[in-house]
CHARMM internal coordinates of N, CA and C (Angstrom, degrees):
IC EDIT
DIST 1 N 1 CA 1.4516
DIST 1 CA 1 C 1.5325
ANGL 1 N 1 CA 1 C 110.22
DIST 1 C 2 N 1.5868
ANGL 1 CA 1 C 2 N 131.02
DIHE 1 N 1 CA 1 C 2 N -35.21
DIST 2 N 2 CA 0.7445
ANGL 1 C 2 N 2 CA 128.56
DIHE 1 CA 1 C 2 N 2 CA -156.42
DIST 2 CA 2 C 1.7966
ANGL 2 N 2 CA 2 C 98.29
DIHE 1 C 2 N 2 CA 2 C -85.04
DIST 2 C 3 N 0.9756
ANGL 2 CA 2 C 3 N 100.26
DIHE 2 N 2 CA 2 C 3 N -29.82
DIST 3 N 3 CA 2.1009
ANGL 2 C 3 N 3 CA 122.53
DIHE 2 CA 2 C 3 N 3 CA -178.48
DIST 3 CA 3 C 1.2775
ANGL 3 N 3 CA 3 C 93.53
DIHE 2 C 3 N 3 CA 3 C -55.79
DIST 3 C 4 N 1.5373
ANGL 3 CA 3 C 4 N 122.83
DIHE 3 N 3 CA 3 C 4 N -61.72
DIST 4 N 4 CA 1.3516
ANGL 3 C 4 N 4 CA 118.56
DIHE 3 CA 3 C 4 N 4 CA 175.25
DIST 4 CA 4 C 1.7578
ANGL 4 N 4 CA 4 C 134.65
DIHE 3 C 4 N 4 CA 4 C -43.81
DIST 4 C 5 N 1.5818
ANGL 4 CA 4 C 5 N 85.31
DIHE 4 N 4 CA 4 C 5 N -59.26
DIST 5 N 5 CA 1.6999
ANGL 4 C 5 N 5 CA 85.47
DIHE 4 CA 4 C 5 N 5 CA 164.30
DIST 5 CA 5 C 1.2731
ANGL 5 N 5 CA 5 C 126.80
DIHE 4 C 5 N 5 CA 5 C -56.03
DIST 5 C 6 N 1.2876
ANGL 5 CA 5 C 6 N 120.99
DIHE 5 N 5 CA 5 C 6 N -59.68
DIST 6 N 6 CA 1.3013
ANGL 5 C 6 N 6 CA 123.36
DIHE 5 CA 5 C 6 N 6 CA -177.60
DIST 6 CA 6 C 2.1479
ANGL 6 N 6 CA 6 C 105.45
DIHE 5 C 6 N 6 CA 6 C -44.97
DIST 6 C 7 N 1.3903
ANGL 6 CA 6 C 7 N 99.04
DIHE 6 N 6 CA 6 C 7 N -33.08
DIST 7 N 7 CA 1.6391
ANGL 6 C 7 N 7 CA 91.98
DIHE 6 CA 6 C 7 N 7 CA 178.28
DIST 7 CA 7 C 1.6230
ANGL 7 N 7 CA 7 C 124.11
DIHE 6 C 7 N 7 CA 7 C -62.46
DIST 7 C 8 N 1.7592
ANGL 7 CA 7 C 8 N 104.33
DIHE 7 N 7 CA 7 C 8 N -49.75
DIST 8 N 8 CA 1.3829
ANGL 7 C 8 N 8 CA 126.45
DIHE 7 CA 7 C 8 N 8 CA 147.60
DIST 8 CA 8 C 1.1545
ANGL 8 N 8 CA 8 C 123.02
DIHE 7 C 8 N 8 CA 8 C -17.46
DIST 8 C 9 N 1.6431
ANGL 8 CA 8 C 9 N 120.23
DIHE 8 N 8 CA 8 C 9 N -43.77
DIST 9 N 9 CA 1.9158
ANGL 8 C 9 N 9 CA 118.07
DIHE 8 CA 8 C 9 N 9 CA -143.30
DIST 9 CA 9 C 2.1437
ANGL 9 N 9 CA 9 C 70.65
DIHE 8 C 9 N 9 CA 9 C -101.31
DIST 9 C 10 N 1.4829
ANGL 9 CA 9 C 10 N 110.39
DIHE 9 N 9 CA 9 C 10 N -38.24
DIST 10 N 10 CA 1.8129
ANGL 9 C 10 N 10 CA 93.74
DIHE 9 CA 9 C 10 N 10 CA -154.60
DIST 10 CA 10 C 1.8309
ANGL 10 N 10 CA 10 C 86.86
DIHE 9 C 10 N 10 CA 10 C -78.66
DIST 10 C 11 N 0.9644
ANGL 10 CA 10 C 11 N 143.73
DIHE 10 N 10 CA 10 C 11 N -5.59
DIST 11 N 11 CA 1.4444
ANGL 10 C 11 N 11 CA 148.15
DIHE 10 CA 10 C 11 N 11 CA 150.35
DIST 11 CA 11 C 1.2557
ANGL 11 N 11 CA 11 C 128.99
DIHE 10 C 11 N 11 CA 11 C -25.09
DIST 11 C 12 N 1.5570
ANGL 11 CA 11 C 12 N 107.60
DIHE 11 N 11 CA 11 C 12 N -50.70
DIST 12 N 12 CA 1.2106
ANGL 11 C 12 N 12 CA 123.48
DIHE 11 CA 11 C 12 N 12 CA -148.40
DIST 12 CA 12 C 1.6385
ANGL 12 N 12 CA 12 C 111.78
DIHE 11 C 12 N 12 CA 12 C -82.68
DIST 12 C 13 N 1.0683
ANGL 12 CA 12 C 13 N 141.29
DIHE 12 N 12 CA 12 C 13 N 148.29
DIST 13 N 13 CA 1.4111
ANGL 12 C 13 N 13 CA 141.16
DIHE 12 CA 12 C 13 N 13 CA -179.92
DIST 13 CA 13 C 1.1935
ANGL 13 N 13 CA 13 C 109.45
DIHE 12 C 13 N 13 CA 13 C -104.00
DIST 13 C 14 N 1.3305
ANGL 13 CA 13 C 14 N 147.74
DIHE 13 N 13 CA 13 C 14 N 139.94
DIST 14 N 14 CA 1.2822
ANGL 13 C 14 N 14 CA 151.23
DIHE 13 CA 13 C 14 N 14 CA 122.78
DIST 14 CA 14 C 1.4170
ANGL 14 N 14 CA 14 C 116.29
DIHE 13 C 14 N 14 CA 14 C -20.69
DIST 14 C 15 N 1.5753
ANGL 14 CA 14 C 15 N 113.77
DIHE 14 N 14 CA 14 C 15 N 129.97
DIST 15 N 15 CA 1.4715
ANGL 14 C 15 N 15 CA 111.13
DIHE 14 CA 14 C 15 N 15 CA 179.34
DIST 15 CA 15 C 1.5595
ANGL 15 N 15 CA 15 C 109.96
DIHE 14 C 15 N 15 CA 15 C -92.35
DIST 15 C 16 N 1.0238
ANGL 15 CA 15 C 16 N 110.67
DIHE 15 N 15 CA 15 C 16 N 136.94
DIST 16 N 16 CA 1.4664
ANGL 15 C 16 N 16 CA 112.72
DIHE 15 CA 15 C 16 N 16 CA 173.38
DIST 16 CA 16 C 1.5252
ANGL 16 N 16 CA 16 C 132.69
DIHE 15 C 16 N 16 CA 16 C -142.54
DIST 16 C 17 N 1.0076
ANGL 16 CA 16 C 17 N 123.11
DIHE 16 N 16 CA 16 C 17 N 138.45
DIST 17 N 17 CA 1.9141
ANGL 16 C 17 N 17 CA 114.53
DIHE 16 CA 16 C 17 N 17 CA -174.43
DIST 17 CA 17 C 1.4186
ANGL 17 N 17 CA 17 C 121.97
DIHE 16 C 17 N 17 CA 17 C -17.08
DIST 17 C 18 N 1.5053
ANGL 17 CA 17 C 18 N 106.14
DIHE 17 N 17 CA 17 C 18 N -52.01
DIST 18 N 18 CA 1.2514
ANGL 17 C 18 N 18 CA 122.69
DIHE 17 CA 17 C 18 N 18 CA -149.81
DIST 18 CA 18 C 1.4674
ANGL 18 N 18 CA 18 C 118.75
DIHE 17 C 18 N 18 CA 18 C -133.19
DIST 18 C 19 N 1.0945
ANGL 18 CA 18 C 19 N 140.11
DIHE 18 N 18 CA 18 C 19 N 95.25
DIST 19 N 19 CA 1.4645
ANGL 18 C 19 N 19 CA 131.32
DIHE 18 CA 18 C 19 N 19 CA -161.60
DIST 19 CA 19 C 1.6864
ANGL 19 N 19 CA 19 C 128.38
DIHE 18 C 19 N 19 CA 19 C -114.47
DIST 19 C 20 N 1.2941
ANGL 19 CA 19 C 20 N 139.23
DIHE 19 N 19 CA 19 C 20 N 112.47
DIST 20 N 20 CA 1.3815
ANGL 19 C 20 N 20 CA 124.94
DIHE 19 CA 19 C 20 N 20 CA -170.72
DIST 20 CA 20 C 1.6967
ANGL 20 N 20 CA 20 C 100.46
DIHE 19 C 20 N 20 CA 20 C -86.76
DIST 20 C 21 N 1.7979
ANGL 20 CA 20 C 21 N 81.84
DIHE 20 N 20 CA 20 C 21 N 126.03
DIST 21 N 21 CA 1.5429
ANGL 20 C 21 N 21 CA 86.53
DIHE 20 CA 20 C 21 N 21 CA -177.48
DIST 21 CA 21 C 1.5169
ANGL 21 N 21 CA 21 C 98.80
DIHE 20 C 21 N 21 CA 21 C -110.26
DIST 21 C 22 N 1.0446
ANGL 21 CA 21 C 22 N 128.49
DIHE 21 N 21 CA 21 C 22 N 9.19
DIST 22 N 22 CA 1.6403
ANGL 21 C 22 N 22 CA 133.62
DIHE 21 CA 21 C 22 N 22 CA 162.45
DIST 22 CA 22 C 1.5996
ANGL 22 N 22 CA 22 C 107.60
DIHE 21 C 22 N 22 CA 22 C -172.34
DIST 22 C 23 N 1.5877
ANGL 22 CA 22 C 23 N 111.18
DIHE 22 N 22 CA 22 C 23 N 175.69
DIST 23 N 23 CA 1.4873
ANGL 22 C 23 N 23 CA 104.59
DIHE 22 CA 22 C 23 N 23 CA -138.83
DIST 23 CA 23 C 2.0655
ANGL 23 N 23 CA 23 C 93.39
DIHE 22 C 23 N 23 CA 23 C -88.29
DIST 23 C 24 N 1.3382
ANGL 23 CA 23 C 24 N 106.05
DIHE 23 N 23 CA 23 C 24 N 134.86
DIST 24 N 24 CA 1.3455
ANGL 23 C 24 N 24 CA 135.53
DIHE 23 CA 23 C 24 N 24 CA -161.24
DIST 24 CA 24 C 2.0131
ANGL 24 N 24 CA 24 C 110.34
DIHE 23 C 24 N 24 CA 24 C 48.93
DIST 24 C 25 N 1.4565
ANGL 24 CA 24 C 25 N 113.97
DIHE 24 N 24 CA 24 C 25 N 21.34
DIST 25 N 25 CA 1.3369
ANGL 24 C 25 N 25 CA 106.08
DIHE 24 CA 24 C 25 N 25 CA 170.20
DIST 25 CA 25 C 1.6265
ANGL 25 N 25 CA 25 C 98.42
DIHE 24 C 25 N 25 CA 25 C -99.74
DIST 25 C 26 N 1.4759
ANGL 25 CA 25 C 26 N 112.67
DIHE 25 N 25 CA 25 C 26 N 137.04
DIST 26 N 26 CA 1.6434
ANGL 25 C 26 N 26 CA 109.69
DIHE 25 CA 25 C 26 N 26 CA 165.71
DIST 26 CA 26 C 1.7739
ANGL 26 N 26 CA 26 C 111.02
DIHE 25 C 26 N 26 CA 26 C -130.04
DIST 26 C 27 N 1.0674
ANGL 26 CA 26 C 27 N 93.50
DIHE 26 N 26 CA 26 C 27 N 167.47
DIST 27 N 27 CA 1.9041
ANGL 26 C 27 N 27 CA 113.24
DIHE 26 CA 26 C 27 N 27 CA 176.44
DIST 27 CA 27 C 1.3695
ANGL 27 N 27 CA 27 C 90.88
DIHE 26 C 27 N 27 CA 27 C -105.19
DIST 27 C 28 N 1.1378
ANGL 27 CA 27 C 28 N 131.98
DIHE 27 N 27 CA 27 C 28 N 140.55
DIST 28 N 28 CA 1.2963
ANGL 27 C 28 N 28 CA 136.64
DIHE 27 CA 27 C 28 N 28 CA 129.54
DIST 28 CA 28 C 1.6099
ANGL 28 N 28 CA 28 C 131.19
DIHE 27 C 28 N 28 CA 28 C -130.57
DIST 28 C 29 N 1.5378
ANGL 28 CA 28 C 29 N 118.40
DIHE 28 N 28 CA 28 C 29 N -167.00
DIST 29 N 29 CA 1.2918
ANGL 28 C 29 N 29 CA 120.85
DIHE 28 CA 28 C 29 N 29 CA 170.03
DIST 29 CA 29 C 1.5448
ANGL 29 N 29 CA 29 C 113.14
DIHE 28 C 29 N 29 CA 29 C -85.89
DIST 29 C 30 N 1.2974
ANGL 29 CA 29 C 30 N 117.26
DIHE 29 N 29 CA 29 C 30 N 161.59
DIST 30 N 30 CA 1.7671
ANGL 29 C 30 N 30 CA 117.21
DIHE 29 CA 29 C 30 N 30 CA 153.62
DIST 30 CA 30 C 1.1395
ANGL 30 N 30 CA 30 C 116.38
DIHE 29 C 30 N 30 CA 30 C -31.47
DIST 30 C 31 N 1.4509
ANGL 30 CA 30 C 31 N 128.46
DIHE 30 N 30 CA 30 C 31 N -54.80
DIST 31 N 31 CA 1.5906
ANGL 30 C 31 N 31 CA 131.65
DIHE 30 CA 30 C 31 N 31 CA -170.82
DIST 31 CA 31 C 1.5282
ANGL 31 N 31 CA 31 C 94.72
DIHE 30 C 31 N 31 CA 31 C -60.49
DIST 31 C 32 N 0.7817
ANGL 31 CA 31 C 32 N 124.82
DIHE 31 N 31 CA 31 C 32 N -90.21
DIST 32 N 32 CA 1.4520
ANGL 31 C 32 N 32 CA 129.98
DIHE 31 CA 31 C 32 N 32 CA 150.33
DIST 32 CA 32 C 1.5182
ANGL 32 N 32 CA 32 C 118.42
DIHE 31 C 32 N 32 CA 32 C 28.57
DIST 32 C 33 N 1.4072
ANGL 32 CA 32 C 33 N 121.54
DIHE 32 N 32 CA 32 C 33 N -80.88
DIST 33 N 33 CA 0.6999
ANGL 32 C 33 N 33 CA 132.34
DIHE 32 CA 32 C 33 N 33 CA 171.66
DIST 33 CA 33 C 1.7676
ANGL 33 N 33 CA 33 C 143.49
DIHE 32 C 33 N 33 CA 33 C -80.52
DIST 33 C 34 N 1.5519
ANGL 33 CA 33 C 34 N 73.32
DIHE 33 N 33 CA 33 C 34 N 1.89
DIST 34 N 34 CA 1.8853
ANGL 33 C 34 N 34 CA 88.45
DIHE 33 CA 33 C 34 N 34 CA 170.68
DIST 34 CA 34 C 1.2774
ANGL 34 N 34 CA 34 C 107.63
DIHE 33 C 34 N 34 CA 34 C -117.90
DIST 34 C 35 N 1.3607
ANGL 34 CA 34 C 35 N 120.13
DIHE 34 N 34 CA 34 C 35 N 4.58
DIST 35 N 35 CA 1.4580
ANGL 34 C 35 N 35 CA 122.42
DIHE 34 CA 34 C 35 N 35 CA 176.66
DIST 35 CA 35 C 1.9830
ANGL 35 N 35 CA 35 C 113.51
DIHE 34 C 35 N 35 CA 35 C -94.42
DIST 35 C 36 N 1.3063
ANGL 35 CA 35 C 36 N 102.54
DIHE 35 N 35 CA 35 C 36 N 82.13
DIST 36 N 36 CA 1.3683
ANGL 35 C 36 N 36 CA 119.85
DIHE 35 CA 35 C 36 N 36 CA -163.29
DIST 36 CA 36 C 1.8766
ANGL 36 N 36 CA 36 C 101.39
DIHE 35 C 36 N 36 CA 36 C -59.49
DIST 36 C 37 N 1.2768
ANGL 36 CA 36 C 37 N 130.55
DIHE 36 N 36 CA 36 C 37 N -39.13
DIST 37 N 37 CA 1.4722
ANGL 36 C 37 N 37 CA 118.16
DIHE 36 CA 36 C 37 N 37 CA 173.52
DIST 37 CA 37 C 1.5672
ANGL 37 N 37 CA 37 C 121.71
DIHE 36 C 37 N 37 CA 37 C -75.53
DIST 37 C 38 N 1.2154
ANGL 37 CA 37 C 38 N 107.91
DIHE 37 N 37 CA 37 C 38 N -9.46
DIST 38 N 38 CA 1.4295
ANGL 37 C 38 N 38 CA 138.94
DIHE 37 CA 37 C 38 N 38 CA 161.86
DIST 38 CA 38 C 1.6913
ANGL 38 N 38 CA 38 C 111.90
DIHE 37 C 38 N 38 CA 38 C -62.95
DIST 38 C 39 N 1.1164
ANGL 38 CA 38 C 39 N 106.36
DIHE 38 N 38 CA 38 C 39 N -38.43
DIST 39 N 39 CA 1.5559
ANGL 38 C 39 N 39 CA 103.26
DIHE 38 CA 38 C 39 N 39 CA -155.10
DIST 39 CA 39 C 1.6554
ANGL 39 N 39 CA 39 C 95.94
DIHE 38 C 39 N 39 CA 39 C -113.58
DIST 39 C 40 N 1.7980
ANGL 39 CA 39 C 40 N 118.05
DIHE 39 N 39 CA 39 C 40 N -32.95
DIST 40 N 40 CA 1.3701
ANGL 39 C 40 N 40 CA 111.91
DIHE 39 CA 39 C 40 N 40 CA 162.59
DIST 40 CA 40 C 1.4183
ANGL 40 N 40 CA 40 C 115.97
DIHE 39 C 40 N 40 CA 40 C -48.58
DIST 40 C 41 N 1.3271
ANGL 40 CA 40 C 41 N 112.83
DIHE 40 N 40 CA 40 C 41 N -38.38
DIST 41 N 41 CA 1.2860
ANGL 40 C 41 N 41 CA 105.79
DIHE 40 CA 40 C 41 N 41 CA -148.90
DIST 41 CA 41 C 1.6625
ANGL 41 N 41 CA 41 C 92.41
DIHE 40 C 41 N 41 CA 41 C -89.40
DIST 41 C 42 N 1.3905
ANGL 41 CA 41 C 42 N 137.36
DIHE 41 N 41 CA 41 C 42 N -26.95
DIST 42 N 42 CA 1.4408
ANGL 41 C 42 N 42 CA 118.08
DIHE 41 CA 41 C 42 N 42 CA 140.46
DIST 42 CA 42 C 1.5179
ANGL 42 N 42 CA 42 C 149.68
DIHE 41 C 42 N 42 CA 42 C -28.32
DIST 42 C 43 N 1.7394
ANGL 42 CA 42 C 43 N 84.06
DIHE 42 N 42 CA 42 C 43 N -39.18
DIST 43 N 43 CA 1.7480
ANGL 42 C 43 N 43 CA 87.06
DIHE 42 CA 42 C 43 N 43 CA 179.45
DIST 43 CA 43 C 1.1768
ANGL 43 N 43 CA 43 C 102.29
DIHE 42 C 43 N 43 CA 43 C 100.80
DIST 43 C 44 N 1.5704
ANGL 43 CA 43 C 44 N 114.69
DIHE 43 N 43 CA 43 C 44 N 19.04
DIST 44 N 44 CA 2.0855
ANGL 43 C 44 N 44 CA 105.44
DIHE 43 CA 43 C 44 N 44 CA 175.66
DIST 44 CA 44 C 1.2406
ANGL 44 N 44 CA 44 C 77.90
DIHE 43 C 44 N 44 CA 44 C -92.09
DIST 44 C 45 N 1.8689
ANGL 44 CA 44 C 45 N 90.42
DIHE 44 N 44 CA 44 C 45 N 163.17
DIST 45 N 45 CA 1.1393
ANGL 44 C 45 N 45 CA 115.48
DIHE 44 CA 44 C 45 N 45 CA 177.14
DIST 45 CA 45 C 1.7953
ANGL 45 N 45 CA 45 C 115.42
DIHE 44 C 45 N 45 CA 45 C -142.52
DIST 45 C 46 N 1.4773
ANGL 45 CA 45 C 46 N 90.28
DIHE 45 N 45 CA 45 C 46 N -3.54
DIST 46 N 46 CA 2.0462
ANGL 45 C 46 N 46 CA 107.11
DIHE 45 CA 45 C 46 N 46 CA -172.43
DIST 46 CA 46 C 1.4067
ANGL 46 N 46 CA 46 C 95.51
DIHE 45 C 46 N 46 CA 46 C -149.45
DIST 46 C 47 N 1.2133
ANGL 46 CA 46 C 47 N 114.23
DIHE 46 N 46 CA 46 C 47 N 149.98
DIST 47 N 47 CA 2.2006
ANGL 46 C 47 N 47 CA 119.47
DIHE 46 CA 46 C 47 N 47 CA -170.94
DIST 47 CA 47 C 2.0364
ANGL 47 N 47 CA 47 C 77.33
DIHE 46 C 47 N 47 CA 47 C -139.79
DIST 47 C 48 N 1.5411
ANGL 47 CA 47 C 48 N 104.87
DIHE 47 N 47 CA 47 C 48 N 123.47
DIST 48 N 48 CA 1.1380
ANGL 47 C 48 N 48 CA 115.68
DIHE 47 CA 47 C 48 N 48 CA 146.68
DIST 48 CA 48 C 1.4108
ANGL 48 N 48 CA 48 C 120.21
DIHE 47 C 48 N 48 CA 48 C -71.81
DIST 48 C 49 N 1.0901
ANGL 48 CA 48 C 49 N 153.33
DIHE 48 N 48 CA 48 C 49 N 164.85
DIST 49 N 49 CA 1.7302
ANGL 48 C 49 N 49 CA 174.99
DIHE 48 CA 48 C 49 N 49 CA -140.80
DIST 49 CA 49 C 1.2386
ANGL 49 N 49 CA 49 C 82.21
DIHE 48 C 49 N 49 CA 49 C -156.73
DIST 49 C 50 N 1.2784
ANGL 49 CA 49 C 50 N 155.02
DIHE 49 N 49 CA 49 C 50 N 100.04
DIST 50 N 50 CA 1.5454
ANGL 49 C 50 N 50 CA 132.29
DIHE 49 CA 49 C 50 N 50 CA 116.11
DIST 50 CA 50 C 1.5805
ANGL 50 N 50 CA 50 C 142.65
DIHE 49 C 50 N 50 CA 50 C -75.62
DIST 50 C 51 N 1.8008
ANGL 50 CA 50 C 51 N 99.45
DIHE 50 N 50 CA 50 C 51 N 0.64
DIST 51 N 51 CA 1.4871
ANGL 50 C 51 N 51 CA 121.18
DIHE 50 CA 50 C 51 N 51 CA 173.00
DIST 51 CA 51 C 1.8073
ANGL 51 N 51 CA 51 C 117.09
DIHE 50 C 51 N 51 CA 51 C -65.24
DIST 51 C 52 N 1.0034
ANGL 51 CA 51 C 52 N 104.07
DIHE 51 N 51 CA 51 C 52 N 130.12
DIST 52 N 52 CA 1.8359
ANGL 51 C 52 N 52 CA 116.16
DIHE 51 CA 51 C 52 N 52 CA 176.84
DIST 52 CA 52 C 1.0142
ANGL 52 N 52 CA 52 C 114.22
DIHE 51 C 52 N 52 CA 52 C -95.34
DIST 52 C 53 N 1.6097
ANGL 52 CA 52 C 53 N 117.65
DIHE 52 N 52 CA 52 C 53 N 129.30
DIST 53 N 53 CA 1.4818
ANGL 52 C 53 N 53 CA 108.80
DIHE 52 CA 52 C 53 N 53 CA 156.22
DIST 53 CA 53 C 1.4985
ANGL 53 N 53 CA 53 C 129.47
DIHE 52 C 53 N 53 CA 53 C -80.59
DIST 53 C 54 N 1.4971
ANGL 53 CA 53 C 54 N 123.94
DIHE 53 N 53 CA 53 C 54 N 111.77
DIST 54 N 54 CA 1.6134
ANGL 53 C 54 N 54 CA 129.59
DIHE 53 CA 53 C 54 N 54 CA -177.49
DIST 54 CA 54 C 1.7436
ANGL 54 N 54 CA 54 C 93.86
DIHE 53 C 54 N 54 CA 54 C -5.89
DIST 54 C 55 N 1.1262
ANGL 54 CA 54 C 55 N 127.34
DIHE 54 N 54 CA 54 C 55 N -92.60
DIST 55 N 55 CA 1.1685
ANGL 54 C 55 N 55 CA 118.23
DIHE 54 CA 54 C 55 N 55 CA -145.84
DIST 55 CA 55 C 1.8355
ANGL 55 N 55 CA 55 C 108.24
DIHE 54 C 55 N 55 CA 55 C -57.62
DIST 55 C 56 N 1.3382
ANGL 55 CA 55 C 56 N 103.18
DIHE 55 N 55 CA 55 C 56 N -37.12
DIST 56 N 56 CA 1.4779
ANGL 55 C 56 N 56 CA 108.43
DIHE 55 CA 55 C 56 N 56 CA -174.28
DIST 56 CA 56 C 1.6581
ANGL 56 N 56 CA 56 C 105.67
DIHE 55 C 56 N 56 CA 56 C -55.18
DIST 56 C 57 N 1.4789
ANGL 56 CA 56 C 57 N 111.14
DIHE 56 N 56 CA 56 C 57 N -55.63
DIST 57 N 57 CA 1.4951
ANGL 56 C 57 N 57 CA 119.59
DIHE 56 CA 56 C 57 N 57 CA 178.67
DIST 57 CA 57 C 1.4051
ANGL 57 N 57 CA 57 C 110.51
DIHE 56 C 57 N 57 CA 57 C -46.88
DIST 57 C 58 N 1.6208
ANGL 57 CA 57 C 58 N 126.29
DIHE 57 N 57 CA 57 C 58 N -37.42
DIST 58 N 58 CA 1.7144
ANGL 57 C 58 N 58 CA 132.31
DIHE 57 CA 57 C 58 N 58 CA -166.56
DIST 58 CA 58 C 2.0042
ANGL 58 N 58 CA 58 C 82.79
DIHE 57 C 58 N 58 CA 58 C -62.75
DIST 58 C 59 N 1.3545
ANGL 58 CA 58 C 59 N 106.28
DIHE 58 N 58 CA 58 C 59 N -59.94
DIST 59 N 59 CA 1.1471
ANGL 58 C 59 N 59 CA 107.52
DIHE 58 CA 58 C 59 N 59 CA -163.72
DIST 59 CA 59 C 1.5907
ANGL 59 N 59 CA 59 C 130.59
DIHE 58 C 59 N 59 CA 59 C -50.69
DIST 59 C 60 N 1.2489
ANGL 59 CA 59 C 60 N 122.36
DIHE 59 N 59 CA 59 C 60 N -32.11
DIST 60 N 60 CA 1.3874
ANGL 59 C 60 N 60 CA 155.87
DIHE 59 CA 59 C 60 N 60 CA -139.49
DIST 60 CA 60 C 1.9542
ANGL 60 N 60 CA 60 C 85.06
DIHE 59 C 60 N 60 CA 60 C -108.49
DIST 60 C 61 N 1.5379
ANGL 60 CA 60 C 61 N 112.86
DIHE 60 N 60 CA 60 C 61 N -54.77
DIST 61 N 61 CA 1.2534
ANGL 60 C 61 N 61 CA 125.43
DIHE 60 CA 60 C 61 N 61 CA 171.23
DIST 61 CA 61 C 1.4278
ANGL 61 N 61 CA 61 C 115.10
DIHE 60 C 61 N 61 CA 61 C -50.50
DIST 61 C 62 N 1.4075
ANGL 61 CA 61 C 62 N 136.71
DIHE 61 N 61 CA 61 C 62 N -46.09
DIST 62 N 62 CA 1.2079
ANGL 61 C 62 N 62 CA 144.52
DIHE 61 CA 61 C 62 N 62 CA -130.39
DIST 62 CA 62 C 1.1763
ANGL 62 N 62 CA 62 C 131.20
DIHE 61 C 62 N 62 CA 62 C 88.88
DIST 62 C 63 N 1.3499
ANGL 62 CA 62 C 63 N 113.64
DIHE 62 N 62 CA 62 C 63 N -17.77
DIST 63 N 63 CA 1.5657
ANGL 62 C 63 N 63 CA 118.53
DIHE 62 CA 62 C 63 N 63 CA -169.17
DIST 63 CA 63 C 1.6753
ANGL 63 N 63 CA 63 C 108.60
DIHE 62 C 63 N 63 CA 63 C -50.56
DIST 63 C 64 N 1.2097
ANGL 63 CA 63 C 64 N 122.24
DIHE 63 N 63 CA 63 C 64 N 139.39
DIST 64 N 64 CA 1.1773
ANGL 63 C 64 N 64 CA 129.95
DIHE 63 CA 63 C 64 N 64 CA 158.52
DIST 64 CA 64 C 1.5623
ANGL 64 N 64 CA 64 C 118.50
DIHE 63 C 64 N 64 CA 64 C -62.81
DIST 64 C 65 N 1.3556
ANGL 64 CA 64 C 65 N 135.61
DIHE 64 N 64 CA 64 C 65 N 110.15
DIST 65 N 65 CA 1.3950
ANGL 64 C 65 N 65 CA 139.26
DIHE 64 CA 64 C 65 N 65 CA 179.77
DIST 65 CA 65 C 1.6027
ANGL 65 N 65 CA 65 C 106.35
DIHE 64 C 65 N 65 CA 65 C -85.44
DIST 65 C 66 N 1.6982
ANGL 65 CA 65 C 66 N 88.99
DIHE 65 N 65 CA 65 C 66 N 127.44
DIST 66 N 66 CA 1.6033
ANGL 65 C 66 N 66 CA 107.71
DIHE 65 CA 65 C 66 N 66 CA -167.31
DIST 66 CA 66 C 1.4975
ANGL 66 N 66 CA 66 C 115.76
DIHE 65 C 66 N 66 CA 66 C -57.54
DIST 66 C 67 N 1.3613
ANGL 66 CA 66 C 67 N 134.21
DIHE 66 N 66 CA 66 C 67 N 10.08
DIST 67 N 67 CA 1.0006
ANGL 66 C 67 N 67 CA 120.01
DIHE 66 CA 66 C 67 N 67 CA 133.66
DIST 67 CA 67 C 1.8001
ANGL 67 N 67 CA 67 C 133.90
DIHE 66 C 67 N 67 CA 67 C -66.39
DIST 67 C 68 N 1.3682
ANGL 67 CA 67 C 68 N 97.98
DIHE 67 N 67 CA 67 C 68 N -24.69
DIST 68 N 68 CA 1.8331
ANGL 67 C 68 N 68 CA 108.46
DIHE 67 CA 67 C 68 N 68 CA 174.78
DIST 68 CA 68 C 1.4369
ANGL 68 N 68 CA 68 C 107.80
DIHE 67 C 68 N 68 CA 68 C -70.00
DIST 68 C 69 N 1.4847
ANGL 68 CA 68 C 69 N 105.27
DIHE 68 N 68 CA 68 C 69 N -41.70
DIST 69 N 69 CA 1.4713
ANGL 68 C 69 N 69 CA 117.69
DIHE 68 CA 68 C 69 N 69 CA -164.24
DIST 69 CA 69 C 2.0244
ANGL 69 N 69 CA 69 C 90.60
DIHE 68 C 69 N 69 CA 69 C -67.13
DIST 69 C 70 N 1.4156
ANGL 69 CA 69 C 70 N 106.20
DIHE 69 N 69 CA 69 C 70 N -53.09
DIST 70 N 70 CA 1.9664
ANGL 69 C 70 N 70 CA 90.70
DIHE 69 CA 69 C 70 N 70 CA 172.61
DIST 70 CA 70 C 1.2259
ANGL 70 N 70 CA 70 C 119.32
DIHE 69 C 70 N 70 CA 70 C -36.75
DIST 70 C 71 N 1.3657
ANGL 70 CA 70 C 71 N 122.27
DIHE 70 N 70 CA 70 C 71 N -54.07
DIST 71 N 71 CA 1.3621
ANGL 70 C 71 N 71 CA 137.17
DIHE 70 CA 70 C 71 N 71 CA -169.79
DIST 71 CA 71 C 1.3939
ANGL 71 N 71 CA 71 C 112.61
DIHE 70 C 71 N 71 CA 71 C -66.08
DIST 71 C 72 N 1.3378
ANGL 71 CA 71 C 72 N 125.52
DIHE 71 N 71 CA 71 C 72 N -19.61
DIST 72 N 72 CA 1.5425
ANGL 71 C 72 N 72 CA 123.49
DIHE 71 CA 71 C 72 N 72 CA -172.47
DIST 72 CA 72 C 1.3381
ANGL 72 N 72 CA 72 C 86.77
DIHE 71 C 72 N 72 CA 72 C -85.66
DIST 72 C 73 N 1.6635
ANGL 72 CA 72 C 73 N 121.70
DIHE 72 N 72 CA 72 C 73 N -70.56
DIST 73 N 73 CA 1.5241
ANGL 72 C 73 N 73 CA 122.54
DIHE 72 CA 72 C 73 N 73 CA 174.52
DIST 73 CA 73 C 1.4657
ANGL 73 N 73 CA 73 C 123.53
DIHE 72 C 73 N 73 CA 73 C -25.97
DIST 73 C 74 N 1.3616
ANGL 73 CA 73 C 74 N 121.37
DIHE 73 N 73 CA 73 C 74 N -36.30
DIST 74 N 74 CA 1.1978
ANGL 73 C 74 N 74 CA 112.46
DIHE 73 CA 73 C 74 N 74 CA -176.10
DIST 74 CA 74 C 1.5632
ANGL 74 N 74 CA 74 C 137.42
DIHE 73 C 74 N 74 CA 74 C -75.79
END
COOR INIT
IC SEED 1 N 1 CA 1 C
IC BUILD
């Protein structure tokens, strides 16, 4: 057990705003990404959006939006 942990603890990553997960592609936070001398000084030059809005995502999913779901009931 103890072999294990110790494997676990050298595992572990540091969390951080902003992360390169391949060479000049990064993940980051909002702060992150609205912090423009921040992001020059990286070398971005394009910010993906990959955040959904609940209803937009139901939609994008298939989900039926509970106004449809009234309308089937009715």
């Amino acid at each position: 057990m103890i072999h294990v942990r110790q494997l676990l603890h050298k595992c572990t990553l540091d969390w951080t705003p902003v992360s390169e997960v391949w060479p000049n592609v990064f993940i980051g936070d909002k702060q992150t990404a609205m912090d423009r001398v921040r992001l020059k000084e990286m070398g971005v030059t394009h910010i993906l959006n990959a955040a959904a809005v609940k209803k937009r995502l139901n939609m994008l999913l298939g989900k039926p939006s509970t106004q449809q779901k009234r309308s089937v009931l009715n």
